[in-house]
C-alpha positions as CSV (number, residue, x, y, z in Angstrom):
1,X,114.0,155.9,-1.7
2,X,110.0,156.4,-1.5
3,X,108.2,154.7,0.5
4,X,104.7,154.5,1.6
5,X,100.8,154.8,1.2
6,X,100.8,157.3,-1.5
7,X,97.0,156.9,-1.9
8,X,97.8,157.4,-6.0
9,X,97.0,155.0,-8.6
10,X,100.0,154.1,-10.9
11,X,98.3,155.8,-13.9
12,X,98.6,159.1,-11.9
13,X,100.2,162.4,-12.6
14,X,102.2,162.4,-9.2
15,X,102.9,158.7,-9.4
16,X,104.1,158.9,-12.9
17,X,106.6,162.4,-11.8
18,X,107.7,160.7,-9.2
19,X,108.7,157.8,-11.6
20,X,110.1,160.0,-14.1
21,X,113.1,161.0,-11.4
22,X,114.5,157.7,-12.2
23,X,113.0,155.7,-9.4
24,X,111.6,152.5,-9.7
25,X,108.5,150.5,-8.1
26,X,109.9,147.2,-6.4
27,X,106.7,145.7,-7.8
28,X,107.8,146.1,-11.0
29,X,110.7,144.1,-10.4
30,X,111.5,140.7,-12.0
31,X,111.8,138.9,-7.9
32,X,108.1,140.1,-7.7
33,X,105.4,137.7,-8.6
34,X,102.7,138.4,-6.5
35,X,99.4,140.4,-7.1
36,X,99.2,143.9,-8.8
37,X,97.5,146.2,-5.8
38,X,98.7,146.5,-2.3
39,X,94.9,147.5,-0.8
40,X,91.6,146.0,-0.4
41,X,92.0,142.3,-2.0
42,X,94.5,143.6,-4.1
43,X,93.7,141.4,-7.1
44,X,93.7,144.4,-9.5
45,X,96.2,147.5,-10.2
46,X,93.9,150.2,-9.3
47,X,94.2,148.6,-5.5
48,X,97.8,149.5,-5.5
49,X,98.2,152.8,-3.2
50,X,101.3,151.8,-1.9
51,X,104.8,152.2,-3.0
52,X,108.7,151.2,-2.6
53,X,110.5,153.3,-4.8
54,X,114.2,152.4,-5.3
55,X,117.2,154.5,-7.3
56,X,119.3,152.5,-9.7
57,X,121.7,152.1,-7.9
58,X,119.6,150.2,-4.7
59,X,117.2,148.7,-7.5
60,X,120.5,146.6,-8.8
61,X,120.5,145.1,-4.8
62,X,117.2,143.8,-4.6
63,X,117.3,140.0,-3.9
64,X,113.5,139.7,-3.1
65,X,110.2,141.5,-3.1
66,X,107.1,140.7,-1.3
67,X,103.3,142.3,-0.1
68,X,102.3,141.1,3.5
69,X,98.6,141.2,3.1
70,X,97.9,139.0,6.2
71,X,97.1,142.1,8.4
72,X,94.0,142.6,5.9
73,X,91.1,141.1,6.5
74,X,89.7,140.3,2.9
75,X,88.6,136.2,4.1
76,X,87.5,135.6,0.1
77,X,91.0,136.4,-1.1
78,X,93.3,136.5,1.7
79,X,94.7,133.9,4.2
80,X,94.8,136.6,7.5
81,X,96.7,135.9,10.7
82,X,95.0,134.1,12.9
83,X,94.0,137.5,15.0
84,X,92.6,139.2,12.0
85,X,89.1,137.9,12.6
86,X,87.1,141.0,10.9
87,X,87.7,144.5,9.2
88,X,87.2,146.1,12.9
89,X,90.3,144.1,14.0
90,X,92.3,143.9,10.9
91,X,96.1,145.5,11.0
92,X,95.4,147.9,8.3
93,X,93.4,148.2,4.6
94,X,96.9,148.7,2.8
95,X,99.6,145.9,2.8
96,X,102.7,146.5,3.1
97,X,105.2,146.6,0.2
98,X,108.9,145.4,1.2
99,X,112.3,144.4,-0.3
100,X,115.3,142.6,0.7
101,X,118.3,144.2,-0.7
102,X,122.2,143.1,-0.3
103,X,123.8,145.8,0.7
């Protein structure tokens, strides 16, 4: 598994290696139906910076896939938590990618 803010747009050389091992980006996957980028608003794919990476055999046990944006504070496109009143308070410009799996 590879997880994290790779700071790499999909189209990218590193992005692309690290897919041609065989893993796979949860948002890829058919449980996800949110929006294409994880930072900023998010709204487009050269916002996504952030990754969960699966192998085949842990991409065949994902039961759902989801982006909690409401640490951002983008108040145009995002619904924040109630404490994210401004960028200066805001939990983070990334989201964070995660995955239920049965294991």
């Amino acid at each position: 598994m590879v997880a994290g803010d790779l700071n790499d747009e999909p189209s990218s050389e590193a992005i692309r290696a690290l897919l041609g091992t065989g893993l796979r980006d949860v948002m890829s996957h058919p449980e996800y139906r949110g929006a294409p980028g994880t930072h900023g608003t998010g709204t487009s794919e050269n916002q996504k910076l952030d990754y969960l990476m699966l192998p085949p055999p842990l991409w065949d046990q994902v039961q759902h896939v989801e982006v909690e944006r409401r640490g951002i504070w983008a108040p145009s496109t995002i619904k924040s938590f109630d404490t994210v009143t401004s960028k200066w308070n805001r939990a983070s410009d990334h989201a964070a990618v995660y995955a239920d799996l049965d294991l």
